[in-house]
C-alpha positions in Angstrom: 39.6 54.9 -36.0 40.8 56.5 -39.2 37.5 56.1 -41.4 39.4 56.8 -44.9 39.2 53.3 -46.1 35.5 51.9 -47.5 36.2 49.0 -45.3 36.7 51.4 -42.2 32.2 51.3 -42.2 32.7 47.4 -40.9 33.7 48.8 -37.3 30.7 50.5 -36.6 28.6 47.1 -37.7 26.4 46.0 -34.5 26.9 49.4 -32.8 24.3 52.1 -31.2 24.2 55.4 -30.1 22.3 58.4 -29.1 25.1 60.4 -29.7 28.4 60.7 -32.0 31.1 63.4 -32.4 33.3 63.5 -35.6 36.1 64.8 -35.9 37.8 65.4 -39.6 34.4 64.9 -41.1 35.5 65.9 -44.8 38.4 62.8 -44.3 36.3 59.9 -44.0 34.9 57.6 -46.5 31.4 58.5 -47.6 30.4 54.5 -47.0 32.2 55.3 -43.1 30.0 58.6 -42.8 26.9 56.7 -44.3 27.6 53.8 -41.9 28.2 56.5 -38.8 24.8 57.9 -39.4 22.6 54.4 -39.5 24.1 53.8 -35.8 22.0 56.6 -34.5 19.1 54.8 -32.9 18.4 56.0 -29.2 17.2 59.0 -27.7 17.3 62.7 -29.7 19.8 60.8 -32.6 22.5 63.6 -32.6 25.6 64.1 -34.5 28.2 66.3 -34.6 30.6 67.3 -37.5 33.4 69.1 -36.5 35.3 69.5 -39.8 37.4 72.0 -41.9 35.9 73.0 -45.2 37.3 71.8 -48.5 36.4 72.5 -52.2 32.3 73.0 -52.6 31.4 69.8 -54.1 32.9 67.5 -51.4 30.4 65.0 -50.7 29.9 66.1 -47.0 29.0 70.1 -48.0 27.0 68.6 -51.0 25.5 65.8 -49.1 25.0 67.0 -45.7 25.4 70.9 -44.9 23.8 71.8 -48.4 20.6 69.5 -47.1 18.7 71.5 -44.9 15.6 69.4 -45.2 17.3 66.3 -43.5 20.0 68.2 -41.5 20.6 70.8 -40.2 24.0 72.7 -39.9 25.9 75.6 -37.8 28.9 77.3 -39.4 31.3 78.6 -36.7 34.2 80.5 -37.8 37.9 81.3 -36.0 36.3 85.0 -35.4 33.5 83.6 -33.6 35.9 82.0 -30.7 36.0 84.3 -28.0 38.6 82.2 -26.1 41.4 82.8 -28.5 43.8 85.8 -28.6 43.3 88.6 -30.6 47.2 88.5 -31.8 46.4 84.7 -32.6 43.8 85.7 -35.3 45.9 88.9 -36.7 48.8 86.5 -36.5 47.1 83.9 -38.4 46.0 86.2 -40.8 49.5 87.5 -41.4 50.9 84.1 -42.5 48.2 83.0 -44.9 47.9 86.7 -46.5 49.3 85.2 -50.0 47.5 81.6 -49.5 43.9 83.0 -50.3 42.1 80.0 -50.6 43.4 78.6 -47.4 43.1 81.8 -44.9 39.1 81.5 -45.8 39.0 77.9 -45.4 40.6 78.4 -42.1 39.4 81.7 -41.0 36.3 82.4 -42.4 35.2 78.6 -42.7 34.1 78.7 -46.6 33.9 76.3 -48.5 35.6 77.9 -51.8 37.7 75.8 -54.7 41.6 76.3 -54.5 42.7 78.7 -56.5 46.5 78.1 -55.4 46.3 75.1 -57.4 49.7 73.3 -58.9 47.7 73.1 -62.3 47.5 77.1 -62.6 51.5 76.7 -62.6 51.7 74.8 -65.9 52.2 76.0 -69.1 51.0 73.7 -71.9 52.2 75.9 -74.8 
């Protein structure tokens, strides 16, 4: 299910769970998220977001990882994953070197604004 349509929330309709994984969490429709989160009715009701971060008022950091009196959150960054390769990382680091905003989206996991935006490229003068 894609989830980045209002209407997407009708698919969930009628549906339980104990459980739910979500992937992409910062591409769905807030009605979608809002309709994921009513459908956890058995057992410990857990979720998980697994989600790249975006600019730091998207509704989901706002909403969700800023609320730490409803939920409660765990930030994970690409350093933190033993598994992967030490040239991956140093690689990865190499090619986003001049793309700021994106190597500490995707390596440090922050959620900061874009400062390679197109409208710092425009003169109005």
């Amino acid at each position: 299910m894609e989830g980045d349509k209002a209407s997407d929330f009708e698919r969930f309709i009628g549906s339980n769970s104990a459980l739910i994984f979500v992937n992409g969490a910062t591409t769905l429709h807030k009605q979608t998220l809002e309709e994921v989160l009513k459908r956890l009715r058995y057992g410990q009701e857990t979720i998980i977001f697994d989600t790249k971060p975006d600019y730091p008022e998207h509704y989901f950091k706002i909403d969700y990882i800023n609320n730490t009196v409803t939920f409660k959150a765990c930030n994970f960054t690409t350093y933190d994953n033993i598994l992967l390769i030490k040239g991956f990382i140093e690689t990865q680091e190499k090619l986003y070197k001049d793309i700021s905003t994106y190597k500490v989206r995707a390596l440090s996991v922050e959620w900061i604004a874009n400062t390679d935006s197109i409208f710092t490229q425009i003169n109005i003068a």
